[in-house]
Phi, psi and omega in degrees: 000147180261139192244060170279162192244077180218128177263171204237118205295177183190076164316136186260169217276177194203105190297144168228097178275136156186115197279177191231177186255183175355130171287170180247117196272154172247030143086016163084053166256114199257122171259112141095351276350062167259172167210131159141182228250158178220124143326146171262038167067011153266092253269192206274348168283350194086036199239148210228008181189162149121014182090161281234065205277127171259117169331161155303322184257020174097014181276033170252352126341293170337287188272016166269007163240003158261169205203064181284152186276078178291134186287167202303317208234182182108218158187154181221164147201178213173132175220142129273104169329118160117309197264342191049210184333114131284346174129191207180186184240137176285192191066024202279103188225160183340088183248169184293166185235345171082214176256032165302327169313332171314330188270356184262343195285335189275343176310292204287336169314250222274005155275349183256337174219124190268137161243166167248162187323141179052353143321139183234351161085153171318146194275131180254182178254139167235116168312165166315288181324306172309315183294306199308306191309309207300001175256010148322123209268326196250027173206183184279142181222139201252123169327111172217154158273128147308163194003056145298171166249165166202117166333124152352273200318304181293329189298335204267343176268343156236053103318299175201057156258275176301007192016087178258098216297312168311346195276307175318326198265321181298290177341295177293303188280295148348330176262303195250003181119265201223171192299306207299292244250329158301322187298309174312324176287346182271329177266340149292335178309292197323322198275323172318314196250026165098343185271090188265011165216025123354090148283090175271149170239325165216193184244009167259338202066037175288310227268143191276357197245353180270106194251199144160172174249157180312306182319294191275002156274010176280330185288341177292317228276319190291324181266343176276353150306317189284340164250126171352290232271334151301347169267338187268343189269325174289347205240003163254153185292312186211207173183158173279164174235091180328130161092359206260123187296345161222181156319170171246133198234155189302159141279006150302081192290338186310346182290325178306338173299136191262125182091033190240128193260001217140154043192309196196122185261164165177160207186133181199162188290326195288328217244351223015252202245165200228141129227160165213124160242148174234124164228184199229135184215105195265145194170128198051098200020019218219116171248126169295157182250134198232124193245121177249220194176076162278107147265185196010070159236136222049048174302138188130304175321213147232158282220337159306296183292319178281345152321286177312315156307318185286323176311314213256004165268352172243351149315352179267329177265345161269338185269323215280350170283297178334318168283321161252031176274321182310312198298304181327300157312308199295296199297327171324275166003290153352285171279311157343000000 
């Protein structure tokens, strides 16, 4: 983590329900035991804000009966598979993301090299530079040795438990040569998937200049679910290093919460505390994967303290959809 001192503007929230369209099935793909389809997150115009669209069968109801605690400062957004948009905080412009950038680099890491779920993928090499890097006093780091081998599958779990930026940096140069020519594969991904407002500068998200929004890191978040082997490494506590004397632990702690699956934490003085989370929620008769996004909160700080705001807004925001999506659901039913 980076302790830079440049603070971050701080909109204040503004509710927007708009719900989405059809889901998209992924075909008996299981996280965690959930099963089922994630909406894509849009109203039915294609629009990502902006007021209140109703489905064809009245599912923009849904999110006019939740009433979620969107934080104070920042930006937020919420989606549930099957339901799309829960609504979100307005104004929404580019702020730095820290390391929620890890997720798209392990995204383009396994669209360049596919692994399937318990695979472990090709042997890397870990270079001078990696090694050298791990013992950096001013940023997050995973342990490596020069020339150990380490499996893809594992390089990609300390990537983003400890979010380790030397491991981001091994990563990028191993699919591409160097970071810069890695980076470009990362902003096309982005464009690809719709995050028109979206900057990478680098493939760990030290640099303050690497930008993007709640929104579009909810369209990452939604496709980067969708692989087996990203889904099962965000949802584990901790994982091992050959020669490394413990474990290595997620810096998630919201996984402790029950029925929270994922998903990436980050934090910096530029960027404050960062999360993208996935949790699981039964309701109506189905248990859903329901995916948010909290940036820059207590920007400014220090990369602790802002971290920690992001645990409680958005853990405040995973109990209170656990709590009113099942009511929600029911009275929609209901009126209907």
């Amino acid at each position: 983590m980076t302790d830079l001192r440049t603070h971050a503007a701080r909109p204040g929230p503004v509710r927007i329900w708009l719900v989405g369209a059809p889901a998209l099935a992924l075909g008996g793909i299981a996280v965690g035991g959930w099963l089922g389809p994630l909406g894509d997150g849009t109203g039915e115009d294609g629009r990502a804000g902006g007021g209140t669209v109703a489905s064809a069968d009245g599912r923009a109801a849904v999110a006019d009966l939740l009433d979620l605690p969107w934080p104070e400062e920042g930006q937020a957004s919420a989606e549930v598979d099957g339901l799309g948009r829960l609504g979100g905080t307005a104004g929404q412009r580019p702020l730095p993301i820290a390391s929620l950038t890890k997720v798209m680099t392990a995204y383009v890491i396994l669209k360049e090299h596919p692994l399937a779920d318990g695979e472990e993928g090709p042997a890397v090499t870990v270079d001078a530079t990696a090694a050298q890097e791990a013992h950096s006093l001013s940023e997050s780091t995973a342990p490596l040795r020069e020339g150990q081998h380490l499996t893809q599958r594992r390089l990609l779990e300390l990537l983003l438990l400890p979010s380790g930026n030397n491991v981001a940096r091994l990563l990028a140069r191993w699919d591409a040569g160097g970071q810069q020519e890695f980076v470009a594969k990362m902003n096309r991904a982005a464009r690809d998937l719709g995050m028109n407002n979206t900057s990478y500068t680098g493939a760990s998200g030290i640099e303050p200049t690497t930008r993007s929004t709640a929104d579009d890191q909810l369209k990452l978040a939604r496709h980067a679910m969708k692989e087996p082997v990203l889904r099962t490494v965000v949802a584990m506590r901790s994982t091992t290093v050959p020669g490394a004397p413990a474990p290595v632990l997620n810096t998630n702690r919201l996984l402790d919460r029950p029925g929270v699956v994922g998903l990436k934490t980050g934090s910096s003085t530029p960027a404050g505390g960062a999360l993208m989370w996935a949790a699981e929620v039964d309701a109506d008769g189905d248990r859903r994967l329901v995916l948010g996004v909290v940036l820059g909160q207590r920007a400014g700080t220090s990369p602790a303290e802002g971290l920690e705001e992001a645990f409680e807004k958005s853990g405040a925001l995973i109990e209170a959809v656990q709590k009113d999506l099942p009511a929600a659901l029911g009275e929609r039913r209901d009126r209907s």
